[in-house]
VMD Tcl script that builds the backbone (N, CA, C; Angstrom):
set m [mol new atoms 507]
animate dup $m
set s [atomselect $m all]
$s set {name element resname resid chain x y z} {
  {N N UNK 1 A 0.813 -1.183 0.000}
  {CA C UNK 1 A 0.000 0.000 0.000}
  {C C UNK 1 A 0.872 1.268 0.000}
  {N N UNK 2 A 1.914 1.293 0.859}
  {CA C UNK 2 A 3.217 1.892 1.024}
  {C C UNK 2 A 3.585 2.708 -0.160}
  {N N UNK 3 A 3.541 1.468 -1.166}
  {CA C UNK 3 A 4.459 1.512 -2.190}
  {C C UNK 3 A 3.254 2.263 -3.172}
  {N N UNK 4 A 2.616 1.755 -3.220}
  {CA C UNK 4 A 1.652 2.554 -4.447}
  {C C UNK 4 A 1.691 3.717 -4.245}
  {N N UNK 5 A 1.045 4.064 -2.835}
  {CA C UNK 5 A 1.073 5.810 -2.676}
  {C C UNK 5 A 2.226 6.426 -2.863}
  {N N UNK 6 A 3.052 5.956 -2.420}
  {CA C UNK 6 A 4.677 6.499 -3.057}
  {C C UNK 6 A 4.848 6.343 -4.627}
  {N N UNK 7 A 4.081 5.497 -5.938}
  {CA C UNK 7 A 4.535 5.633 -6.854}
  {C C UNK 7 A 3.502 6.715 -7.052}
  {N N UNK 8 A 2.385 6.680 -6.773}
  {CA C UNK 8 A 0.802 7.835 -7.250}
  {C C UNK 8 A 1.718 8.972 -7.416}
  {N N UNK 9 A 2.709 9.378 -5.985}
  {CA C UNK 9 A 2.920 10.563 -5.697}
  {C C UNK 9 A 4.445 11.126 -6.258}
  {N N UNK 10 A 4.872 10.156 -6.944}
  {CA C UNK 10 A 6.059 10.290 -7.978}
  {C C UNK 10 A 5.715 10.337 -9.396}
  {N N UNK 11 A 4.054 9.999 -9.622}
  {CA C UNK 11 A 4.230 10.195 -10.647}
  {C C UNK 11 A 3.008 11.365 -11.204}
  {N N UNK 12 A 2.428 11.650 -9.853}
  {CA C UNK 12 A 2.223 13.340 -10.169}
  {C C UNK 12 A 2.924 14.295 -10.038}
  {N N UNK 13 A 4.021 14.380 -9.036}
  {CA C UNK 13 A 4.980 15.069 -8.971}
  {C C UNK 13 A 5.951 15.445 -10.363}
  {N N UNK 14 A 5.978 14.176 -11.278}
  {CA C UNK 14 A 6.397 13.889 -12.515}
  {C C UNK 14 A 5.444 14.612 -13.772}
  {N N UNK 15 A 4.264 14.384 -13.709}
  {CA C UNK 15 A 3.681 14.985 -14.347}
  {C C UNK 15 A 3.699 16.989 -13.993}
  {N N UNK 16 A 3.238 17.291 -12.918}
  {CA C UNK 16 A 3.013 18.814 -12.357}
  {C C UNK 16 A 4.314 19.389 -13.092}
  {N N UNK 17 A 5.560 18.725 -12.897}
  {CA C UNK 17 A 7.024 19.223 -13.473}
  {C C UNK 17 A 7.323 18.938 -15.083}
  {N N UNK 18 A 7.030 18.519 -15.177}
  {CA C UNK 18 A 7.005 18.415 -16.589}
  {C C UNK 18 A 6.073 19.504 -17.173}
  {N N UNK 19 A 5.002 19.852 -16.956}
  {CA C UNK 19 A 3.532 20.780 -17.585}
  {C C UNK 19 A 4.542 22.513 -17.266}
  {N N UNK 20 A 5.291 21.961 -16.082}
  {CA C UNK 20 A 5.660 23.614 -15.462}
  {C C UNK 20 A 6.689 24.188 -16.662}
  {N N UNK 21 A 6.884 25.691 -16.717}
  {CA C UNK 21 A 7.702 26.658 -17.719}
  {C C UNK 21 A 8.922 26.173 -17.201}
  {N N UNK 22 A 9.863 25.815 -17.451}
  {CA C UNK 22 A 11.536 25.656 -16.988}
  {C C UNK 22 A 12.214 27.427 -16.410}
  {N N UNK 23 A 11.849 28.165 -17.011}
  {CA C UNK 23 A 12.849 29.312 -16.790}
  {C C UNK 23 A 11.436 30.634 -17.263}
  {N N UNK 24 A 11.822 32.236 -17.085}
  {CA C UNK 24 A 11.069 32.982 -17.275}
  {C C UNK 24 A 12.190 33.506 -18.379}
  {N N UNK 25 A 11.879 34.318 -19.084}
  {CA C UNK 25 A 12.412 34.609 -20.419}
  {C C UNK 25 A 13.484 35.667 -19.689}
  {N N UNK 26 A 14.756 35.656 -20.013}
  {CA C UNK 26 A 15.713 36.260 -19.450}
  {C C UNK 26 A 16.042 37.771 -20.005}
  {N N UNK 27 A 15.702 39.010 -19.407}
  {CA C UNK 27 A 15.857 40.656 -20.282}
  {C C UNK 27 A 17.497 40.553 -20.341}
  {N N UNK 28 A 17.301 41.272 -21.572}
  {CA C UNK 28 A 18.868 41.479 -21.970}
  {C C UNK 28 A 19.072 42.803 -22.330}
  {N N UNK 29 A 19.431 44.095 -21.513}
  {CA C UNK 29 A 19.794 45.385 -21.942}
  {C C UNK 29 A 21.200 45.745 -22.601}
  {N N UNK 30 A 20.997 46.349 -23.730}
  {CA C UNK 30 A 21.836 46.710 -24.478}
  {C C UNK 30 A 22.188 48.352 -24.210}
  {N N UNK 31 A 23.670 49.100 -24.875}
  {CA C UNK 31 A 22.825 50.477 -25.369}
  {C C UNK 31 A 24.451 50.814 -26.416}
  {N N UNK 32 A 24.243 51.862 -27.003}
  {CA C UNK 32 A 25.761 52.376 -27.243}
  {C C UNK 32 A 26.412 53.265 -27.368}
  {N N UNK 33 A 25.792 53.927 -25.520}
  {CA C UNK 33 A 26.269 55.105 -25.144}
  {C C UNK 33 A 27.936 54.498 -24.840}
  {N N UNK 34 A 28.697 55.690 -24.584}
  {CA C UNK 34 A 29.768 55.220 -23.950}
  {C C UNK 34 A 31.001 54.145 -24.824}
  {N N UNK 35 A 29.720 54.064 -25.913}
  {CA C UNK 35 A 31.273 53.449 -26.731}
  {C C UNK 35 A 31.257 54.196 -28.263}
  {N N UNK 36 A 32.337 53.730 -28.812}
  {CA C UNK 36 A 33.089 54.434 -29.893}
  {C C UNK 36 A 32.532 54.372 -31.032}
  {N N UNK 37 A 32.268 55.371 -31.445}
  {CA C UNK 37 A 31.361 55.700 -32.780}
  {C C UNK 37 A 32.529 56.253 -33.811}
  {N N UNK 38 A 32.539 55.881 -35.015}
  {CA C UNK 38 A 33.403 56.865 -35.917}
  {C C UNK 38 A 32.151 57.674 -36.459}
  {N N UNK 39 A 32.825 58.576 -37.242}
  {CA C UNK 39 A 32.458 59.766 -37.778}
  {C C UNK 39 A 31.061 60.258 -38.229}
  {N N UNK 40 A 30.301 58.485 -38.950}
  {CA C UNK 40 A 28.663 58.296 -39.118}
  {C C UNK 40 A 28.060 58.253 -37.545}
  {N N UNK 41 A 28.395 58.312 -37.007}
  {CA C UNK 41 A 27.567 58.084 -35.655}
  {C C UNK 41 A 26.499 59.042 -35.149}
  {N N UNK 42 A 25.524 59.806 -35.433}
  {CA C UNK 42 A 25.172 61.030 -35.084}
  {C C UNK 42 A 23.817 60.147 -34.048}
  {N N UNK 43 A 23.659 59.126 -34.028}
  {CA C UNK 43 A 22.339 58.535 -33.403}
  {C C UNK 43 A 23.113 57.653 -32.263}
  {N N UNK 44 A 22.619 56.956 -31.181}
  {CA C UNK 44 A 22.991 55.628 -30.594}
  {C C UNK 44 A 21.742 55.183 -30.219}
  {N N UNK 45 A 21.976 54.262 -29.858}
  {CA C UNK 45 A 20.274 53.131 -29.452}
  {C C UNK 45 A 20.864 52.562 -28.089}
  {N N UNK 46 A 19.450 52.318 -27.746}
  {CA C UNK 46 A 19.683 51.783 -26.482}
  {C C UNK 46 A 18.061 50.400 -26.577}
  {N N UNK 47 A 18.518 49.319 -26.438}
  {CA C UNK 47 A 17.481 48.534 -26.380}
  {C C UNK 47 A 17.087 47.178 -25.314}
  {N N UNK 48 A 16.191 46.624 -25.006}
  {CA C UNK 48 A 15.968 45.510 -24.250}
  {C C UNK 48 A 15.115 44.307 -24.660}
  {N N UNK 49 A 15.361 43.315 -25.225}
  {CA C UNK 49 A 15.306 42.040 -25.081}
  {C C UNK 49 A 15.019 41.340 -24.556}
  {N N UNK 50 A 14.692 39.692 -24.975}
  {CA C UNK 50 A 14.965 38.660 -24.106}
  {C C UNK 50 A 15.230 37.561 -24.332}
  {N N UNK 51 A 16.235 36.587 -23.444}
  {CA C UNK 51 A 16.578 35.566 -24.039}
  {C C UNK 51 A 15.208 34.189 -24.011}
  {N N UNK 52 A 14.628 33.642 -24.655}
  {CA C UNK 52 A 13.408 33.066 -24.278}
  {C C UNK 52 A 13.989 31.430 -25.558}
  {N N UNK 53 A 13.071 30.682 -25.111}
  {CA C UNK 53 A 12.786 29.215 -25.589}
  {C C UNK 53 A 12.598 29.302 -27.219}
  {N N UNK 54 A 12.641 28.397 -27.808}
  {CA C UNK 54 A 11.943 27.883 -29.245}
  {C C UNK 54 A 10.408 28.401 -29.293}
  {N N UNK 55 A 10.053 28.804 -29.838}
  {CA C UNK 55 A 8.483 29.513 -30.556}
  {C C UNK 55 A 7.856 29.896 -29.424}
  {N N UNK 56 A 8.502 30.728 -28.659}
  {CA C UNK 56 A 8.027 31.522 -27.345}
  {C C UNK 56 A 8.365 33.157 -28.260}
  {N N UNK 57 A 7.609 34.010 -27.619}
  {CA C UNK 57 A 7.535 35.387 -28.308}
  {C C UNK 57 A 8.620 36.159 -27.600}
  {N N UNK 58 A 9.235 36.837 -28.577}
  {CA C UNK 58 A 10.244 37.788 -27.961}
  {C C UNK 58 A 10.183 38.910 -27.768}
  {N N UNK 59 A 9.916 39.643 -27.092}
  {CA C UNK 59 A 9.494 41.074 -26.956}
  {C C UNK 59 A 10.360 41.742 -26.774}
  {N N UNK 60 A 11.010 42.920 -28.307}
  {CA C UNK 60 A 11.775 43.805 -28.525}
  {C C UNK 60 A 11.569 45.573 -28.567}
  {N N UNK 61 A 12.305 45.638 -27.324}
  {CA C UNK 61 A 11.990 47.368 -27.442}
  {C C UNK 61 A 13.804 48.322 -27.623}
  {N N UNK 62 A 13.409 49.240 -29.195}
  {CA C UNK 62 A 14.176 50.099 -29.451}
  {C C UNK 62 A 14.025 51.512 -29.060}
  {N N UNK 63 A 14.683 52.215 -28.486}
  {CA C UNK 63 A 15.078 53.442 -28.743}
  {C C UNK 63 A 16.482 54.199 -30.082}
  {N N UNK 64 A 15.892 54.748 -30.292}
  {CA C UNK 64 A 16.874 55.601 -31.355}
  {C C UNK 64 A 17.318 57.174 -30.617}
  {N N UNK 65 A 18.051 57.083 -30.459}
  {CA C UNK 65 A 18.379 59.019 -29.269}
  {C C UNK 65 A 19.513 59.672 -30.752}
  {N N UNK 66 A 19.252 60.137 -31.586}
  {CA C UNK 66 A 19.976 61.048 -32.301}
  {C C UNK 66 A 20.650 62.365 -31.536}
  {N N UNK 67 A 21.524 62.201 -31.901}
  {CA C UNK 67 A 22.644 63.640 -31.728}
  {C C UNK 67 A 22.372 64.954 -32.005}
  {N N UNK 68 A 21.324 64.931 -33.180}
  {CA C UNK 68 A 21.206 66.554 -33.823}
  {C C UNK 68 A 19.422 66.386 -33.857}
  {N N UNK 69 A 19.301 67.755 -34.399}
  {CA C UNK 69 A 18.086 67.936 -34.581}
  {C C UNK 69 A 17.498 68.713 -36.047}
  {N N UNK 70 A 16.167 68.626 -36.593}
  {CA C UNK 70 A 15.642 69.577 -37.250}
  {C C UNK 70 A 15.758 68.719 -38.372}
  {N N UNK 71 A 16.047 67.572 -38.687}
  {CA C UNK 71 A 16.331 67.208 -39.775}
  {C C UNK 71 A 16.053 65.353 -39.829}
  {N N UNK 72 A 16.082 64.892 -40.990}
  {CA C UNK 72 A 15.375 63.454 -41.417}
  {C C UNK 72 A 16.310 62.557 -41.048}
  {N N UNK 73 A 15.874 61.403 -40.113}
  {CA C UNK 73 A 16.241 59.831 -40.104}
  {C C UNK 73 A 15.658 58.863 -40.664}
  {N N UNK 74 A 16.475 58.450 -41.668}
  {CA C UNK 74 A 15.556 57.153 -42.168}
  {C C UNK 74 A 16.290 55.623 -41.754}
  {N N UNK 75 A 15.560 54.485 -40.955}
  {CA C UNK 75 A 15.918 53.361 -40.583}
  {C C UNK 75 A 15.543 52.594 -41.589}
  {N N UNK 76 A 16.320 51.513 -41.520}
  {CA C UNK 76 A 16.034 50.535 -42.538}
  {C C UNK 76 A 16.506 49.071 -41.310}
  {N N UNK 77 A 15.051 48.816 -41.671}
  {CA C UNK 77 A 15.164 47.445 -40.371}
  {C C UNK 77 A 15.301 46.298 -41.430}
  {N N UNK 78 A 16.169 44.968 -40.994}
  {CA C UNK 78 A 16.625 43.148 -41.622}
  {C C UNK 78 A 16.091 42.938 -40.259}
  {N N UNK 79 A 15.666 42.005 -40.562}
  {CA C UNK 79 A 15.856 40.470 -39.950}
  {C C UNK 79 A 16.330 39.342 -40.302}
  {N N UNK 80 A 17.036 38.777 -39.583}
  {CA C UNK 80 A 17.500 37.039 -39.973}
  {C C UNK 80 A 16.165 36.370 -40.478}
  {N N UNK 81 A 16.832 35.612 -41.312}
  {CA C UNK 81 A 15.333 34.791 -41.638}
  {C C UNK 81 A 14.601 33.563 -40.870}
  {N N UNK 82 A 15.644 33.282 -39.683}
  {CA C UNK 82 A 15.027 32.692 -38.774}
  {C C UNK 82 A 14.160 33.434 -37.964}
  {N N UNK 83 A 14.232 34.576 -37.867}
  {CA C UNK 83 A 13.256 35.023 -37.069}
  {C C UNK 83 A 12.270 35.770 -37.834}
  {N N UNK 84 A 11.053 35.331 -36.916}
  {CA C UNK 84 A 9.297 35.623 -37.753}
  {C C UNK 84 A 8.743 36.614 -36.746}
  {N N UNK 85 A 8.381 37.768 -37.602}
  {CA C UNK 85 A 7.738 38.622 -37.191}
  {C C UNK 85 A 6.374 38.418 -36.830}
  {N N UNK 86 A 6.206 38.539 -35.712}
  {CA C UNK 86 A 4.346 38.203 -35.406}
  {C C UNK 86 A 3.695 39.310 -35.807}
  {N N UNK 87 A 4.014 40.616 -35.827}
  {CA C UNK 87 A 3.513 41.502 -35.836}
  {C C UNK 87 A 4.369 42.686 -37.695}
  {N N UNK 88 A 3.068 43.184 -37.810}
  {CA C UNK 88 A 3.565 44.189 -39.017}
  {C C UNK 88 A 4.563 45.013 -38.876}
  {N N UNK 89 A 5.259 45.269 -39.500}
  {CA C UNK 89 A 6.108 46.695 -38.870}
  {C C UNK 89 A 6.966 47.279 -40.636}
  {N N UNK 90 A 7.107 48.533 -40.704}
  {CA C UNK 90 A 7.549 49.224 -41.889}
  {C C UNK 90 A 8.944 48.887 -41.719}
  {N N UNK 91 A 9.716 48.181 -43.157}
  {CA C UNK 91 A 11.027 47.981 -42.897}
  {C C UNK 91 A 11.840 49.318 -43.262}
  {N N UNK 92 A 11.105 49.957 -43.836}
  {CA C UNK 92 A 11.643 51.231 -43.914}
  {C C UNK 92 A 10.633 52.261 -42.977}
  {N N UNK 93 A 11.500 53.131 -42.132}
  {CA C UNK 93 A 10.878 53.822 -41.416}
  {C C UNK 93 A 11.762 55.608 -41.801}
  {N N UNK 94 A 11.202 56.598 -41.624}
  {CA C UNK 94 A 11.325 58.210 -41.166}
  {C C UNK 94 A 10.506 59.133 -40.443}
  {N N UNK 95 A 11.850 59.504 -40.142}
  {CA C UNK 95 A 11.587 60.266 -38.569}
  {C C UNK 95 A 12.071 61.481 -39.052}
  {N N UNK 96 A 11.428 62.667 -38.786}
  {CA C UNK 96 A 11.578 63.730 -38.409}
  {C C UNK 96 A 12.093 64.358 -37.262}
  {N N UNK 97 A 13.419 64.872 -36.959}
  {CA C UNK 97 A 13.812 64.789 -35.811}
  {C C UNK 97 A 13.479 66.155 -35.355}
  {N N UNK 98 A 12.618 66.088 -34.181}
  {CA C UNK 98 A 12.093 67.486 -33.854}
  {C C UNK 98 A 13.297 67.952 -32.630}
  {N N UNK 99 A 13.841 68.935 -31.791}
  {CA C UNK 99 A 14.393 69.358 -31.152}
  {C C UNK 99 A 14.127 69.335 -29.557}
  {N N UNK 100 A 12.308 69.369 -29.405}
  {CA C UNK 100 A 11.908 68.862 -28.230}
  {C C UNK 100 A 11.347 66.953 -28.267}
  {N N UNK 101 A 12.114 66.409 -29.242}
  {CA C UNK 101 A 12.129 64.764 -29.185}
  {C C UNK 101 A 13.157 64.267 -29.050}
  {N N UNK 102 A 13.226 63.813 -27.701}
  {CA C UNK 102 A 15.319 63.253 -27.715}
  {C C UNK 102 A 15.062 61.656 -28.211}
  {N N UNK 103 A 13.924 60.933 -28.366}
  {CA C UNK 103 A 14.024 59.824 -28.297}
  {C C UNK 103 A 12.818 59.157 -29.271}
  {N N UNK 104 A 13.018 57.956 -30.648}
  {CA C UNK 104 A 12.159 57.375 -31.519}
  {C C UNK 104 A 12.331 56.145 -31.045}
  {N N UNK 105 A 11.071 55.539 -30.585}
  {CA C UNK 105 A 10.673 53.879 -30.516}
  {C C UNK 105 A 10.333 52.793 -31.894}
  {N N UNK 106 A 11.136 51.887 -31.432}
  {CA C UNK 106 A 10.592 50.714 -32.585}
  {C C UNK 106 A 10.502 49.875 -31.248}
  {N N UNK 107 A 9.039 48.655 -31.934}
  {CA C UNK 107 A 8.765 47.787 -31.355}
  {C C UNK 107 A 8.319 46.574 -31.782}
  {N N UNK 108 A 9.173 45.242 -31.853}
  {CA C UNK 108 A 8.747 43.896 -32.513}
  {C C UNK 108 A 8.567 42.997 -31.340}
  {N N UNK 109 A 7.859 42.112 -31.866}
  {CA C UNK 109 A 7.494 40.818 -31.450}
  {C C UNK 109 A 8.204 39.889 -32.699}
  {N N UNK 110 A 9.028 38.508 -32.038}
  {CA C UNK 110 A 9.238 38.069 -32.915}
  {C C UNK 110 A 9.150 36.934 -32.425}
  {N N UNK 111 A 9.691 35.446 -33.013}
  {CA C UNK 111 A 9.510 34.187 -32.473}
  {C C UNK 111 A 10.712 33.431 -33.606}
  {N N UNK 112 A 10.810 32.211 -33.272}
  {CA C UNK 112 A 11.906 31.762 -34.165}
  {C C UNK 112 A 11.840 29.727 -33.846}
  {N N UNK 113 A 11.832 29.355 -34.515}
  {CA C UNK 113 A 11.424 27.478 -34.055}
  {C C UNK 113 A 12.911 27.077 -34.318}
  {N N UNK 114 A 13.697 27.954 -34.557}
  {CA C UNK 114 A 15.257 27.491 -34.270}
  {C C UNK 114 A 15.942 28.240 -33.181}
  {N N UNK 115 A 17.332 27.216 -32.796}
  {CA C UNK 115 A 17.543 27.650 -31.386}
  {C C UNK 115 A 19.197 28.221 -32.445}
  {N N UNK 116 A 19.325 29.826 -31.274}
  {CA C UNK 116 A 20.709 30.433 -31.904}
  {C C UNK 116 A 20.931 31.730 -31.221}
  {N N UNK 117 A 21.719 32.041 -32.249}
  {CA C UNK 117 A 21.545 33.567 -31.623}
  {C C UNK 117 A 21.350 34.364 -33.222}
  {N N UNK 118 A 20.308 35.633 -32.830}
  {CA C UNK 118 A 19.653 35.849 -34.591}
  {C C UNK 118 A 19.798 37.892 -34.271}
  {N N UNK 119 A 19.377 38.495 -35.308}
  {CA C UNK 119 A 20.222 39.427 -35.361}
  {C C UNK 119 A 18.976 40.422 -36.184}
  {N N UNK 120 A 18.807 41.433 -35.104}
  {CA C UNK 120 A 17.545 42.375 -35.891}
  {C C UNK 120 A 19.045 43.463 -36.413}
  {N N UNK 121 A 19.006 43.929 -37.703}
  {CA C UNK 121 A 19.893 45.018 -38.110}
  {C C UNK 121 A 19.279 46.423 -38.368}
  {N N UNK 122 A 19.845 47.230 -38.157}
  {CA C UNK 122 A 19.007 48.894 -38.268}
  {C C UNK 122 A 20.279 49.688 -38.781}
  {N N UNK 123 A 20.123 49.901 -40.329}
  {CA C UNK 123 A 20.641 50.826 -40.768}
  {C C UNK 123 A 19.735 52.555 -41.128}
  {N N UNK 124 A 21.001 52.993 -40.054}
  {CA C UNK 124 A 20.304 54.778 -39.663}
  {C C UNK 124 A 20.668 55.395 -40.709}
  {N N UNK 125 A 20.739 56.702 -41.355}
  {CA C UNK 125 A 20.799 57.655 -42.128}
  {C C UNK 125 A 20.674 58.518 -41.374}
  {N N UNK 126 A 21.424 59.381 -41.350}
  {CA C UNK 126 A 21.023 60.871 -40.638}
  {C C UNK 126 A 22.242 61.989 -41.657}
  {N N UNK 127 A 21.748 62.896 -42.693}
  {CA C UNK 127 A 22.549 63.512 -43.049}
  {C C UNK 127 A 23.427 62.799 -44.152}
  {N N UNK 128 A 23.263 62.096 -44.823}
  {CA C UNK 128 A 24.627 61.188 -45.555}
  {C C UNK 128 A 25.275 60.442 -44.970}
  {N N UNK 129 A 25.248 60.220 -43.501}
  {CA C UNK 129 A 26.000 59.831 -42.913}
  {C C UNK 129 A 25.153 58.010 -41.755}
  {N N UNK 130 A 25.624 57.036 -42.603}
  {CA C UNK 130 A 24.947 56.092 -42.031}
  {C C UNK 130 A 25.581 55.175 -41.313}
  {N N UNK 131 A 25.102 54.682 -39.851}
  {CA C UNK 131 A 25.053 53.877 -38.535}
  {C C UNK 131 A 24.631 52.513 -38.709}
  {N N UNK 132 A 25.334 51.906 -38.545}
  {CA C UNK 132 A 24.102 49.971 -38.887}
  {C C UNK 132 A 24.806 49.768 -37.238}
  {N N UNK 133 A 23.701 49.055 -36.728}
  {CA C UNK 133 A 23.242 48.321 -35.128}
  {C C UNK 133 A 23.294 46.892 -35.672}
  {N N UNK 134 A 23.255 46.015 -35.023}
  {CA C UNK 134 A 22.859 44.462 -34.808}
  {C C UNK 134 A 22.436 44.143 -33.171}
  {N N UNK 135 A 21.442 43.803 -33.574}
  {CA C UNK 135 A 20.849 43.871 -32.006}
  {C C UNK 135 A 20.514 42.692 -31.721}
  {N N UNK 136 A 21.326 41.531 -31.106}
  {CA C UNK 136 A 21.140 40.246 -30.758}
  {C C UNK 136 A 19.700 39.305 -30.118}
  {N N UNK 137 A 19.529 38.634 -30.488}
  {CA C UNK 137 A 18.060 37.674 -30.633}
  {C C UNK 137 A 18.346 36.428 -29.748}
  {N N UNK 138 A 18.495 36.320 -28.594}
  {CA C UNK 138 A 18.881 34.807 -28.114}
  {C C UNK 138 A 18.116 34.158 -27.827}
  {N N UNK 139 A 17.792 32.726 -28.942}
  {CA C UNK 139 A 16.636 31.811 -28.735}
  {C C UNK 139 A 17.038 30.572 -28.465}
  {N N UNK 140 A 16.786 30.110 -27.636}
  {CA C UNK 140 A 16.907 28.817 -26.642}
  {C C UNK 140 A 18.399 28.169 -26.386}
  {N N UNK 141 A 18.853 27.286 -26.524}
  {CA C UNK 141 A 20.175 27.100 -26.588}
  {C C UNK 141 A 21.485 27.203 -27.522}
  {N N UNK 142 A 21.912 27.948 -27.203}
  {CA C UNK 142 A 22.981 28.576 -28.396}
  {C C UNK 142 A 24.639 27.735 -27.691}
  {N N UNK 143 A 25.134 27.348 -28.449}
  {CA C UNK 143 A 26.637 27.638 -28.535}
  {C C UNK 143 A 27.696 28.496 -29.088}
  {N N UNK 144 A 28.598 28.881 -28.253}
  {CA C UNK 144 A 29.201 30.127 -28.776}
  {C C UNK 144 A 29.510 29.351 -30.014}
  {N N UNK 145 A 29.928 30.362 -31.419}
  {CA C UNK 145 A 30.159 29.662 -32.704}
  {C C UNK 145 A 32.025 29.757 -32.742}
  {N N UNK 146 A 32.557 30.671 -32.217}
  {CA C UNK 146 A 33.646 30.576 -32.062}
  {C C UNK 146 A 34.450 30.533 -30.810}
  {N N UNK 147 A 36.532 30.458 -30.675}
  {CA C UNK 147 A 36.730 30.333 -29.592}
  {C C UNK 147 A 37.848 30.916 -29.921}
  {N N UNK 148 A 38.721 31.635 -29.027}
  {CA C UNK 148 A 39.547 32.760 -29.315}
  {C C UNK 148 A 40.838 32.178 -28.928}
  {N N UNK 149 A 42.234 32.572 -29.310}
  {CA C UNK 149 A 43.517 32.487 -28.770}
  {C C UNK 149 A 44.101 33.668 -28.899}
  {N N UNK 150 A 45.000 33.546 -27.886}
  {CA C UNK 150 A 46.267 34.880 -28.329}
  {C C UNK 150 A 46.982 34.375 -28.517}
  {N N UNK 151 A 47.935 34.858 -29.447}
  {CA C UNK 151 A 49.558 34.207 -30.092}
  {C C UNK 151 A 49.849 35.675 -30.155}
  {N N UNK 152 A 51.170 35.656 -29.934}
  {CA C UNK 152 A 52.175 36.640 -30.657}
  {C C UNK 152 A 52.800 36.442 -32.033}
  {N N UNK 153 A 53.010 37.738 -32.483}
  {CA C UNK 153 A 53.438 37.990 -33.637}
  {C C UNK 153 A 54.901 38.191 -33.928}
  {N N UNK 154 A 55.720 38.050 -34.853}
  {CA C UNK 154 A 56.952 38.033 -35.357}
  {C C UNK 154 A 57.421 39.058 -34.360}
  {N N UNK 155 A 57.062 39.894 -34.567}
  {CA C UNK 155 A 57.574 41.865 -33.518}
  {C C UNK 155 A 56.935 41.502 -32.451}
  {N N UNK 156 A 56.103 40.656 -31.652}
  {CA C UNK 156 A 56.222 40.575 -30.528}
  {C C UNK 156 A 54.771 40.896 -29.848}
  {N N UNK 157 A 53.651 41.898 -30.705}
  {CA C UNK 157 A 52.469 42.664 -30.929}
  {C C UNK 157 A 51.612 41.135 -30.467}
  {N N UNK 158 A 50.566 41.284 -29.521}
  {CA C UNK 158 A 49.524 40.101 -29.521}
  {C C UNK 158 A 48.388 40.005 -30.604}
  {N N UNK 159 A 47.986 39.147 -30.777}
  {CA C UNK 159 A 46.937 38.954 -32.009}
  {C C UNK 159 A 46.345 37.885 -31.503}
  {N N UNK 160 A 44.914 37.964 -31.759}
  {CA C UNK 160 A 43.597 37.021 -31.341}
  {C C UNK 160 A 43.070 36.731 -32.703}
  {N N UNK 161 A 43.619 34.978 -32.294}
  {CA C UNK 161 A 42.638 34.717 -33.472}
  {C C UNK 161 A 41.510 33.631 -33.327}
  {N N UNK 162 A 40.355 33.940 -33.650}
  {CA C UNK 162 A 38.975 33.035 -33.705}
  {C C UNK 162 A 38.892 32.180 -34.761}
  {N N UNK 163 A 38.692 31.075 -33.824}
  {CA C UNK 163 A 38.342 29.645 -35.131}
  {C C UNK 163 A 37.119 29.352 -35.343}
  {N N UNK 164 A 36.720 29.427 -36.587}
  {CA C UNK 164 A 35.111 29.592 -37.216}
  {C C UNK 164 A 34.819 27.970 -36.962}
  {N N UNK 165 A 33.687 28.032 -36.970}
  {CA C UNK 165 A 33.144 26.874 -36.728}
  {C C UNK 165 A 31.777 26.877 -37.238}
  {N N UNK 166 A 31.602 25.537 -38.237}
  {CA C UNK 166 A 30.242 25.820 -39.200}
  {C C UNK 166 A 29.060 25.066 -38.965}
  {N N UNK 167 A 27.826 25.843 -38.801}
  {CA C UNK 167 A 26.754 24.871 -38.327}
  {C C UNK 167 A 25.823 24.523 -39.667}
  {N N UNK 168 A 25.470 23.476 -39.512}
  {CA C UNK 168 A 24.370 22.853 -40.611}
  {C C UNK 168 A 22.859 22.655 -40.461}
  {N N UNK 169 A 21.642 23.390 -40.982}
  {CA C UNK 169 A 20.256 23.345 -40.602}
  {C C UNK 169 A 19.300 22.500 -41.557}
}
mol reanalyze $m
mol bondsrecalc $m
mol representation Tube
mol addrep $m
């Protein structure tokens, strides 16, 4: 009798855990204040993410903070083709940059039934002068794709080099 109620209760315990979510979708803040822009740089972004499961929804929020004012931004949003947009969105977008607006939102939902790491791209325009972002997508289990060494060089100078490594879908 012992024994039964002890298997009943191992194997609802088995079931309840199994039905349950493993993890809550992990935020991932980005931005690119504070680092080095050459000469196209007149915009930086700042965005948040999340790392989430296979065909779980990803909820992506952009900011765009431009440098100047009075004058036209045009974005041009990619996506990887692993990742599926749930929602509509203009791959070409313009903004009018007004002087009392420090800040333009983009906002996707996306999902992806492959596991990786996937890559929303935003090429800015502001003035002739254009910015491309890659704003990382992490869906379910990824392995890093590469792995780094340092060696020295003839003169003595360090150099890192990454060994590619190729995946097949």
């Amino acid at each position: 009798m012992k024994r039964m109620i002890f298997g009943l209760l191992l194997v609802n315990t088995l079931i309840v855990a199994s039905s349950a979510k493993v993890k809550e979708p992990q935020k991932i803040h980005g931005s690119s204040f504070g680092s080095y822009s050459k000469g196209g740089g007149l915009v930086d972004i700042d965005y948040t993410t999340q790392h989430v499961d296979k065909d779980e929804v990803c909820e992506v929020s952009v900011e765009l903070i431009p440098k100047v004012d009075k004058i036209e931004m045009n974005v041009l949003v990619s996506l990887d083709k692993a990742l599926l947009s749930l929602e509509n969105f203009h791959k070409e977008q313009h903004f009018l940059i007004e002087k009392d607006q420090k800040e333009y939102r983009l906002h996707f939902l996306l999902s992806s039934k492959y596991s990786g790491v996937f890559y929303i791209r935003l090429f800015i325009t502001i003035e002739d002068r254009i910015r491309t972002f890659a704003i990382p997508i992490y869906v379910g289990e990824y392995k890093k794709s590469f792995s780094k060494s340092l060696e020295k060089t003839k003169n003595g100078s360090n150099m890192i080099i990454y060994k590619a490594q190729e995946t097949l879908r």
